[in-house]
C-alpha positions as a printed NumPy array, in Angstrom:
array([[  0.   ,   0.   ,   0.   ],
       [  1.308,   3.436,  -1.028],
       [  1.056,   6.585,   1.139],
       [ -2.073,   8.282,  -0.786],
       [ -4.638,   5.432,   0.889],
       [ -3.797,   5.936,   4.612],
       [ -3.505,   9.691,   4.183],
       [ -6.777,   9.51 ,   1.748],
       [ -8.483,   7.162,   4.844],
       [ -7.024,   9.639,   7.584],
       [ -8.344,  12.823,   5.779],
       [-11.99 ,  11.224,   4.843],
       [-12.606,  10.534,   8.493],
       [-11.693,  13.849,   9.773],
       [-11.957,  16.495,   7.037],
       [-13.944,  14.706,   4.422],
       [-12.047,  15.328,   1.69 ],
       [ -9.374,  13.134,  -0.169],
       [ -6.461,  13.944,  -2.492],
       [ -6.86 ,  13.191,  -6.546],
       [ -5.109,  14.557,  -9.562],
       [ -6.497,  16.829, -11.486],
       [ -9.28 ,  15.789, -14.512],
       [ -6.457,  16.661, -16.714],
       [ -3.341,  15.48 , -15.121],
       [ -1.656,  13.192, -17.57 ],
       [ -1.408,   9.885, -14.802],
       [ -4.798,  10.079, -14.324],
       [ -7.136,   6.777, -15.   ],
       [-10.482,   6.739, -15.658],
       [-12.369,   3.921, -13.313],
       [-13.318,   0.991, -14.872],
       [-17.57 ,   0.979, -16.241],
       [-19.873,   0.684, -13.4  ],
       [-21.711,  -2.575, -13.085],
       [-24.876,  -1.076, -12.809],
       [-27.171,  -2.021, -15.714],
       [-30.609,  -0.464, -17.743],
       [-32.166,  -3.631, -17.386],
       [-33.113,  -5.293, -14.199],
       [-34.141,  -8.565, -13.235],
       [-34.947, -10.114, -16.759],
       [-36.11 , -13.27 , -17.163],
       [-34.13 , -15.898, -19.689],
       [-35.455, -18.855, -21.491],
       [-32.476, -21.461, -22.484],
       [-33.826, -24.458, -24.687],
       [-32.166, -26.297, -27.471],
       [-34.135, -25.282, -30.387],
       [-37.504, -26.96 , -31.268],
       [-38.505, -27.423, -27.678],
       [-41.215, -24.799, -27.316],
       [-39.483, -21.73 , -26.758],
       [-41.545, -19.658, -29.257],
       [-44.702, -20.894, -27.214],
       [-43.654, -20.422, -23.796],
       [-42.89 , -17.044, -25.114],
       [-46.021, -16.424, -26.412],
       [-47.605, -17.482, -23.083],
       [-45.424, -15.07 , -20.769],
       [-45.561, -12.293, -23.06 ],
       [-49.909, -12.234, -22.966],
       [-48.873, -11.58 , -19.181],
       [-50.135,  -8.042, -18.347],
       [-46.059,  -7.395, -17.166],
       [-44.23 ,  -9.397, -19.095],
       [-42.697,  -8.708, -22.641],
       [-41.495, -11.064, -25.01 ],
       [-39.432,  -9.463, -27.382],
       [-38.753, -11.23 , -31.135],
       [-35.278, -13.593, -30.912],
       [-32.125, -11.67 , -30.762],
       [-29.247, -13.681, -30.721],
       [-26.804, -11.354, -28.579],
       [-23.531, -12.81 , -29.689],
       [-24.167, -11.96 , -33.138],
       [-24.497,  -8.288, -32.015],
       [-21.184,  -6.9  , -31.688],
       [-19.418,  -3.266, -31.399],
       [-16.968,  -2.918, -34.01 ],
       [-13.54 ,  -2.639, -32.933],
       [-11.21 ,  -3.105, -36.001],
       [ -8.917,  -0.056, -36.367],
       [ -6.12 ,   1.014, -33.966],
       [ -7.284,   4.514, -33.824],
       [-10.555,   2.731, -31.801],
       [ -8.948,   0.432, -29.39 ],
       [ -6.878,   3.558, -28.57 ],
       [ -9.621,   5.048, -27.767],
       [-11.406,   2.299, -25.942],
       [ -8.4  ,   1.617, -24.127],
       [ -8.108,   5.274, -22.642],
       [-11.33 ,   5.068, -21.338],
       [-10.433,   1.808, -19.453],
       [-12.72 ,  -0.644, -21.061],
       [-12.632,  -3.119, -23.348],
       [-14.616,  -4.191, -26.568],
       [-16.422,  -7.399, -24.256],
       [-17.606,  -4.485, -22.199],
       [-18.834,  -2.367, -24.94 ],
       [-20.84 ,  -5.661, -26.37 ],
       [-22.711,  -5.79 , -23.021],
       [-23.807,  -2.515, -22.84 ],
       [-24.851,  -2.332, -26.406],
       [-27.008,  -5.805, -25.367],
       [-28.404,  -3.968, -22.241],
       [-29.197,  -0.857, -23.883],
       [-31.061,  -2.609, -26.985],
       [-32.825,  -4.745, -24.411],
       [-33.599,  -2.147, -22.343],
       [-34.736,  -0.109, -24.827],
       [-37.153,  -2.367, -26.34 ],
       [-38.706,  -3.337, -22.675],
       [-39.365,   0.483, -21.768],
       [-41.374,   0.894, -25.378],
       [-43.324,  -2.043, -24.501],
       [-44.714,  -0.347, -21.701],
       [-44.143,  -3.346, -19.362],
       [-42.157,  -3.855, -16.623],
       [-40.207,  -7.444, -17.183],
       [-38.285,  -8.854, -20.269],
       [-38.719, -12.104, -21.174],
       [-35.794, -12.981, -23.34 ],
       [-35.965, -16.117, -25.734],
       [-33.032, -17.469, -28.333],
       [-32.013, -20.678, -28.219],
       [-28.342, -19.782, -29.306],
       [-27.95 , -17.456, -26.205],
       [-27.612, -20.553, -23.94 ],
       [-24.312, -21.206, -25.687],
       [-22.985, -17.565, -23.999],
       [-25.616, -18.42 , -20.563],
       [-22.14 , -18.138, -18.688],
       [-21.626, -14.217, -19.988],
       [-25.645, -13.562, -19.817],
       [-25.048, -14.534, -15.819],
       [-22.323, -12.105, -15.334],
       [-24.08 ,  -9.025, -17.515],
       [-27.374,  -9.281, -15.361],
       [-26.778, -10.988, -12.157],
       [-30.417, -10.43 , -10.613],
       [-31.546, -12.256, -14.16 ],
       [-34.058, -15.526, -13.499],
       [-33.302, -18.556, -15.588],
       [-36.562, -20.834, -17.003],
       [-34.48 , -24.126, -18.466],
       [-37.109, -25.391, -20.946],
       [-36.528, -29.539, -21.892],
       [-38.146, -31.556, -24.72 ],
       [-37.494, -35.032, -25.28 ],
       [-34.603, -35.128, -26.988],
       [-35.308, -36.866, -29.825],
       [-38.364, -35.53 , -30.515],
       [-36.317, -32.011, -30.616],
       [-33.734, -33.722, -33.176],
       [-36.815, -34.606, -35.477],
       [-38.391, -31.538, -35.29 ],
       [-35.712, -29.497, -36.468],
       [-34.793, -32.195, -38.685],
       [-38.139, -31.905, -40.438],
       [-38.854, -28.384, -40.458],
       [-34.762, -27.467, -41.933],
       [-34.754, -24.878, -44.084],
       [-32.064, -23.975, -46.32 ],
       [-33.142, -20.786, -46.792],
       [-31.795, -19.729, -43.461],
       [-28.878, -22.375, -42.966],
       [-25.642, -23.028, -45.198],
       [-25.839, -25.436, -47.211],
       [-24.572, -28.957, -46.299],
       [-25.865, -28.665, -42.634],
       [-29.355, -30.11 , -42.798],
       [-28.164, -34.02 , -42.761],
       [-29.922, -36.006, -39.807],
       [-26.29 , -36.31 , -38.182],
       [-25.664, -32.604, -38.046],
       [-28.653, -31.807, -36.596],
       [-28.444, -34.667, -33.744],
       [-24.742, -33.155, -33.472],
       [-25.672, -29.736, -33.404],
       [-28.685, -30.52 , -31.111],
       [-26.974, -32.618, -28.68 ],
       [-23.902, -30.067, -27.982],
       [-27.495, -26.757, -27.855],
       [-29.322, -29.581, -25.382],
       [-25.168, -30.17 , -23.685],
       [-25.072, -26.195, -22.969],
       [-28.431, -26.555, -21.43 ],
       [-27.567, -28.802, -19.078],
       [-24.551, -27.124, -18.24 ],
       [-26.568, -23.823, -17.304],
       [-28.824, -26.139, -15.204],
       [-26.039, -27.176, -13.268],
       [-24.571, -23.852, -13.021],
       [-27.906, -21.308, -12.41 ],
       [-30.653, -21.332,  -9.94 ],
       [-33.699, -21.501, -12.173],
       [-36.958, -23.437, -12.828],
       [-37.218, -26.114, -15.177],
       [-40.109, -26.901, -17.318],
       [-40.727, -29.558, -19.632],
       [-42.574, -29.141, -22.898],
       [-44.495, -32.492, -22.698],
       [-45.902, -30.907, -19.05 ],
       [-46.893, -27.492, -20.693],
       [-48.92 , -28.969, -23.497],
       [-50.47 , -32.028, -21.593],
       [-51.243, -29.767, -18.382],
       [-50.859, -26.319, -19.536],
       [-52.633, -24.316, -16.694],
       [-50.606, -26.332, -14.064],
       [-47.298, -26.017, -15.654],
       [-48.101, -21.585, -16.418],
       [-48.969, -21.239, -12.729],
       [-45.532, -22.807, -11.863],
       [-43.718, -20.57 , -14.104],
       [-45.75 , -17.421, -12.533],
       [-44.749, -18.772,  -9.025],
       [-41.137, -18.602,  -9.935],
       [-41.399, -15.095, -11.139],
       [-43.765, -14.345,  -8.263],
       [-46.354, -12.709, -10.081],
       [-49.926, -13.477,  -9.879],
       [-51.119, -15.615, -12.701],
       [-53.474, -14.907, -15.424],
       [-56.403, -17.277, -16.868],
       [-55.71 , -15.443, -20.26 ],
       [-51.934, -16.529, -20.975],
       [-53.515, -20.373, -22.155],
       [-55.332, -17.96 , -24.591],
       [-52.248, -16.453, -25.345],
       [-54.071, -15.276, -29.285],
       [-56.211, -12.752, -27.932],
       [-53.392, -10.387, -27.365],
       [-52.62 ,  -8.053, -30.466],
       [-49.192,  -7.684, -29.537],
       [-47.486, -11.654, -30.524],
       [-45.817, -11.541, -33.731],
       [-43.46 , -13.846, -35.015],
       [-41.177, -12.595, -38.144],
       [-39.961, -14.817, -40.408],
       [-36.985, -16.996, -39.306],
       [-37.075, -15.704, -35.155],
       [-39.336, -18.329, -34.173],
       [-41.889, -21.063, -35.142],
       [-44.531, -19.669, -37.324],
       [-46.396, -22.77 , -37.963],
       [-50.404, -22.884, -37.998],
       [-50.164, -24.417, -34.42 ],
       [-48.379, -21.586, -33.264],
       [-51.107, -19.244, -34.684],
       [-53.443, -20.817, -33.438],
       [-53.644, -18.847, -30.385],
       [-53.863, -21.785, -27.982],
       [-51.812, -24.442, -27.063],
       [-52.246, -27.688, -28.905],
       [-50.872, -30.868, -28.172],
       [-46.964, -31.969, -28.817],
       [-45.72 , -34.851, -31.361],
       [-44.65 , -37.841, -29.667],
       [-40.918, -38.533, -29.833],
       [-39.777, -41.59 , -32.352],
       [-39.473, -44.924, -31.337],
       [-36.619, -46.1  , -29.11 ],
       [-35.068, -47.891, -31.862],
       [-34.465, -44.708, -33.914],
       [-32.774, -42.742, -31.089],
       [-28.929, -42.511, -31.384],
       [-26.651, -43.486, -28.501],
       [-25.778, -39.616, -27.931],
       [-29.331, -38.961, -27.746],
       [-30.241, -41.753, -25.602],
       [-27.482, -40.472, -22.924],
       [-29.62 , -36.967, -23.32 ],
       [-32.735, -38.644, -22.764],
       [-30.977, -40.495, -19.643],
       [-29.363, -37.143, -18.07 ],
       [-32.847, -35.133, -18.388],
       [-35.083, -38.347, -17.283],
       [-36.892, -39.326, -19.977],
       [-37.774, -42.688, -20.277],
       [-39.188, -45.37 , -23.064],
       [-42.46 , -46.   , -24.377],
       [-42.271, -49.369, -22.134],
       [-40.762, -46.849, -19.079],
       [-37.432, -48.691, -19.327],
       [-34.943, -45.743, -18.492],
       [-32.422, -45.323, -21.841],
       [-28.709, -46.473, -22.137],
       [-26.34 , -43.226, -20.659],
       [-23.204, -44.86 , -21.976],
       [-23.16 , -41.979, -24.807],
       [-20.866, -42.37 , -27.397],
       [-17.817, -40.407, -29.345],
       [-21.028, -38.416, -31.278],
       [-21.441, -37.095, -27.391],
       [-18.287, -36.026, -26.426],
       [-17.737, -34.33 , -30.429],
       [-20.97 , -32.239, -29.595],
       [-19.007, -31.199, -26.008],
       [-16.681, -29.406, -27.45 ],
       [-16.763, -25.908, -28.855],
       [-16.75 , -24.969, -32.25 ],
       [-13.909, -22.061, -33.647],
       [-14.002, -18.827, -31.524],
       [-17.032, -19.664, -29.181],
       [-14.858, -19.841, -26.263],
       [-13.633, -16.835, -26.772],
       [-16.287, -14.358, -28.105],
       [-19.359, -16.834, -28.584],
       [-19.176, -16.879, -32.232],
       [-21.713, -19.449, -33.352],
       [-21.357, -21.326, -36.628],
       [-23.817, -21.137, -39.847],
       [-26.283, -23.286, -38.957],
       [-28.299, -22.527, -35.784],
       [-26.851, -19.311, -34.354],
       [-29.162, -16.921, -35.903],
       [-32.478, -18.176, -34.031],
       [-34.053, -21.461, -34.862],
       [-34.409, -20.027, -38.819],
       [-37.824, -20.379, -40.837],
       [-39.738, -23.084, -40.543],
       [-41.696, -24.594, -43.463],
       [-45.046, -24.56 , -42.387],
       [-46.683, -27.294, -43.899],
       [-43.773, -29.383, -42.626],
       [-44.148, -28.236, -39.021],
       [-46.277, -30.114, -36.518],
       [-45.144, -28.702, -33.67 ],
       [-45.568, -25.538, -31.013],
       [-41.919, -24.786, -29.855]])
């Protein structure tokens, strides 16, 4: 310790004052940002895709304080910070271009709750669960929903409904998408593990809907409302093309019941170890083989960049893409 905190303790406890340079003295260091952020206590949704995100989104957002905003992936919104000139800059003012990407994401988020005229986000992309470490840290009063689906039945969802419109080419294969789902459904898990949060599973929300909505309200501790199962009647629910499923069921207005999952038979060994971690059992209620398999421990580990800036590849990062409609069966 130098000699400016003693003296600086000594003369705040009997004068009040303290010693500092000078705005412009040329030693001088700004602090580092304030944690404070624009948006409090918003509530997150991590799913792997085609698990019924866009629905329980729907449902929340026909609460009378909750808004559901469209999909935004955050880690596909980025300051740019490419010239030296810049990071000069942004290094003089003692921050760094992570920090500037969080309180871009804050104010955009922040901004778009306040025009709702609500008073709680409700914040739903399946690819932000690969970043649910960095969401944590941004807003730490944040609550966590974990939404599950059977795991298979997720795989041939998204399997069904691909669309290349929205995807590079090459990545719609029934392998890719059990790869790409298991390491989205991996990520999951490992927020479960990590967050306090409730879980909710999609076969409970469309077999007992009112049940599995009051649980979700209890969590957030607000009072529930008979009118989120209707969640059509409110004006406000959009869903632009390629941010969420806009399939019939979806438009409905009302939750319908889900597709059962394929046959045991059909399921993959890396699936099967899903369907083991999260509980779900056979037709017959045999409990499925967790022995996984190399096609498990390939979807564990992280693809170019997403450890360090949460870069996501082509083919799911930007939202669960557009669904063809007359292919889609499904509320997710």
């Amino acid at each position: 310790m130098g000699w400016k905190e003693p003296v600086n303790s000594l003369l705040a406890r009997t004068v009040g004052y303290q010693l500092s340079r000078p705005p412009g003295h040329r030693s001088r260091v700004l602090p580092p940002p304030s944690a404070g952020r624009m948006l409090t206590r918003p509530v997150f949704i991590f799913s792997p895709p085609r698990s019924g995100s866009t629905l329980v989104r729907a449902i929340l957002g026909s609460h009378s304080q909750l808004y559901g905003p469209p999909e935004l992936p955050l880690m596909h919104m980025n300051v740019q910070v490419d010239t030296k000139w810049i990071q000069t800059s942004i290094k003089a003012l003692n921050l760094t271009k992570q920090e500037l990407d969080h309180l871009l994401w804050d104010r955009v988020l922040a901004e778009t709750l306040a025009r709702s005229g609500k008073r709680v986000a409700v914040i739903k992309t399946p690819s932000n669960v690969l970043i649910w470490s960095r969401i944590a840290e941004i807003w730490p009063d944040a609550r966590f929903i974990f939404l599950l689906r059977h795991p298979a039945a997720v795989v041939a969802s998204l399997h069904k409904s691909w669309d290349t419109k929205w995807h590079a080419a090459g990545t719609g294969s029934l392998e890719k998408v059990t790869a790409h789902s298991v390491r989205y459904m991996r990520k999951v898990e490992e927020a479960r593990n990590g967050l306090i949060g409730h879980t909710v599973r999609y076969e409970d929300l469309t077999t007992d809907p009112e049940t599995t909505v009051r649980e979700m309200c209890a969590f957030l501790r607000i009072r529930y409302e008979p009118g989120m199962l209707e969640y059509g009647e409110f004006a406000d629910f959009r869903v632009a093309p390629g941010l969420g499923d806009a399939s019939k069921n979806i438009r409905s207005g009302r939750i319908q019941p889900g597709t059962p999952p394929p046959r045991a038979g059909e399921i993959s060994p890396a699936l099967a170890k899903m369907c083991a971690t999260w509980g779900y059992r056979q037709p017959d209620g045999r409990p499925y083989d967790p022995a996984g398999s190399p096609e498990w421990e390939a979807a564990g580990q992280p693809v170019p960049n997403e450890a360090l800036d949460g870069s996501e590849d082509e083919m799911l990062g930007m939202g669960e893409g557009l669904q063809r409609e007359e292919l889609s069966s499904d509320q997710r």
